[in-house]
N, C-alpha and C positions, 0 to 999 in steps of 0.2 A: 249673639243676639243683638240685633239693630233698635237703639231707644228710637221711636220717632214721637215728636213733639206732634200735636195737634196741628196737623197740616191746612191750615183755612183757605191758603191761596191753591192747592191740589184738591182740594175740597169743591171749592170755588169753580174750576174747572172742567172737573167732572158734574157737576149739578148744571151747569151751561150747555156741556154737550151734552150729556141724558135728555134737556129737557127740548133744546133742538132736533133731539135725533124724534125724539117722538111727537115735533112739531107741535111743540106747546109755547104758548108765548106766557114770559112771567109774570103777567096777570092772573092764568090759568092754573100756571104752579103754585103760586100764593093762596091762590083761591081753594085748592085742594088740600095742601098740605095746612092750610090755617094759621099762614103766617102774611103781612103787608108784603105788596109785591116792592115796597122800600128794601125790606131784609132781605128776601129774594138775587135785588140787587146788589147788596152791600155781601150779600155770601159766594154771591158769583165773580165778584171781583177781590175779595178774597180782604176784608174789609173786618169782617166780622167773624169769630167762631160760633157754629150754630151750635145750643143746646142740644141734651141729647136727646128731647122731645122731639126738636124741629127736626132732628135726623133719622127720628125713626119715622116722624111723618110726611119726609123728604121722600125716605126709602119706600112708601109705600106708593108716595105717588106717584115715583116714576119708575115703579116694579122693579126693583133691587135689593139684594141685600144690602143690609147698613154696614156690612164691614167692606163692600164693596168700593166704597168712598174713603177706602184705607188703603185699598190693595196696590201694591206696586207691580206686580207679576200678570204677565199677559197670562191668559188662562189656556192650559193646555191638558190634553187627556189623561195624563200623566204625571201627578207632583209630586213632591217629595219634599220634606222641611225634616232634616239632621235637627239633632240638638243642638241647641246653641245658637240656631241660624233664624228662629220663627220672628218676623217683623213684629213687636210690641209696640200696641196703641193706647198712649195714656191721654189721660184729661178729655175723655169722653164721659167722665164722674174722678172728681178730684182723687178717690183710694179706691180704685179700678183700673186695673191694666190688661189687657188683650193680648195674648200672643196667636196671632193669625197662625193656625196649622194648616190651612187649606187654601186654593185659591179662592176667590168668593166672587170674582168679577163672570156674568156670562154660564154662571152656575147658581144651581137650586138648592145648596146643602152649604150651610158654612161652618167649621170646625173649629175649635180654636181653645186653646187655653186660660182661663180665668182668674185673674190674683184679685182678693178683694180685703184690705188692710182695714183692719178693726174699725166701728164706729156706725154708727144708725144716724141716718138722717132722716126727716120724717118728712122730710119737703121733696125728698125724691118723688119724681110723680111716676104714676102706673103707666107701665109701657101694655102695648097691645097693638097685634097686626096679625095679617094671616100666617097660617105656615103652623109647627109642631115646633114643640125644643125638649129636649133631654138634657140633663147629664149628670156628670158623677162626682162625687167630691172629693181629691185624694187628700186632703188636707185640712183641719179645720172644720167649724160648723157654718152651716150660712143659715137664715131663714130667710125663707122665701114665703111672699105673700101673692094670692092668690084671690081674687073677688071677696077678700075679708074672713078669708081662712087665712092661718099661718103655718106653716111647714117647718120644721128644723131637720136639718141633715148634714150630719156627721159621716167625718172621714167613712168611705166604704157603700153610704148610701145614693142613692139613685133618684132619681125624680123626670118623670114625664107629663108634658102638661100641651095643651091645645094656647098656641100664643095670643090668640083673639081673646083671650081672658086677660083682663088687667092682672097686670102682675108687677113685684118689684124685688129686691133680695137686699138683704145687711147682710154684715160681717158680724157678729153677736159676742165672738169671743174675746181673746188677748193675744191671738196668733191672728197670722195672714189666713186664711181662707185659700184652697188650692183646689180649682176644678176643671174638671175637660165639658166641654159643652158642644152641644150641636144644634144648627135651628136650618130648619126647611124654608122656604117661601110658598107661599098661597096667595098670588094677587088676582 
């Protein structure tokens, strides 16, 4: 299994060409995703690590998935991730780690494994965009919160939810949290 550090200058990269591939000048990007076309700049050159706000309001603007902005692997009709081999992405939430099981670059469905190590933050903020998410929890309880319900789910339980619903999850217990998750795009 590959650690990768928060990549800002690949990051950087990819938000320059996405935003030129669909002939947007970084004013337009700033102006959509809700952030100064200053940070824009500073993210493009790889200057700054964006929040995980700014990247999910990146990914929405320029119609990608957010794990897209991880992915190392050209996308092919065919993938396969062995154990041991899934790319994990930390410090997109300081006790949240990613383990990419799918391609996600150029595709509509992104796969991936989720470790979420003890502790609630209340400043996390509500994510939301288009598209569906599921998944399952092999490990641990998470609660998940949802337009101001709150959900707990334990080893074995399931959960399906429309992502245009603010939502956000903790880790609630004394163990890590272990889940498979899936989310669609809808832009």
């Amino acid at each position: 299994m590959d650690l990768l550090e928060f990549p800002k200058g690949e990051i950087g990269k990819r938000v320059r060409y996405l935003r030129r591939l669909q002939g947007l000048t970084s004013e337009e990007l700033a102006r959509s995703a809700g952030v100064s076309q200053s940070m824009i700049s500073q993210i493009e050159r790889g200057l700054v690590s964006p929040s995980l706000e700014t990247l999910w309001n990146l990914s929405h603007s320029l119609k990608v998935q957010i794990f897209s902005f991880f992915d190392t692997d050209i996308a092919t009709a065919v993938s396969i991730t062995r154990a041991g081999e899934a790319n994990v992405v930390k410090r997109v939430r300081s006790n949240v780690s990613y383990e990419l099981l799918s391609p996600s670059t150029g595709k509509q469905m992104s796969f991936f494994k989720m470790i979420v190590a003890p502790g609630e933050d209340l400043d996390t903020p509500f994510l939301f965009h288009g598209g569906e998410e599921c998944g399952m929890i092999l490990s641990g309880c998470l609660r998940i919160e949802l337009e101001g319900e709150c959900h707990t789910l334990c080893q074995g339980d399931s959960i399906y939810f429309d992502s245009s619903q603010p939502h956000r999850f903790f880790n609630i217990g004394k163990e890590d949290a272990v889940a498979v998750w899936t989310m669609t795009s809808n832009f």
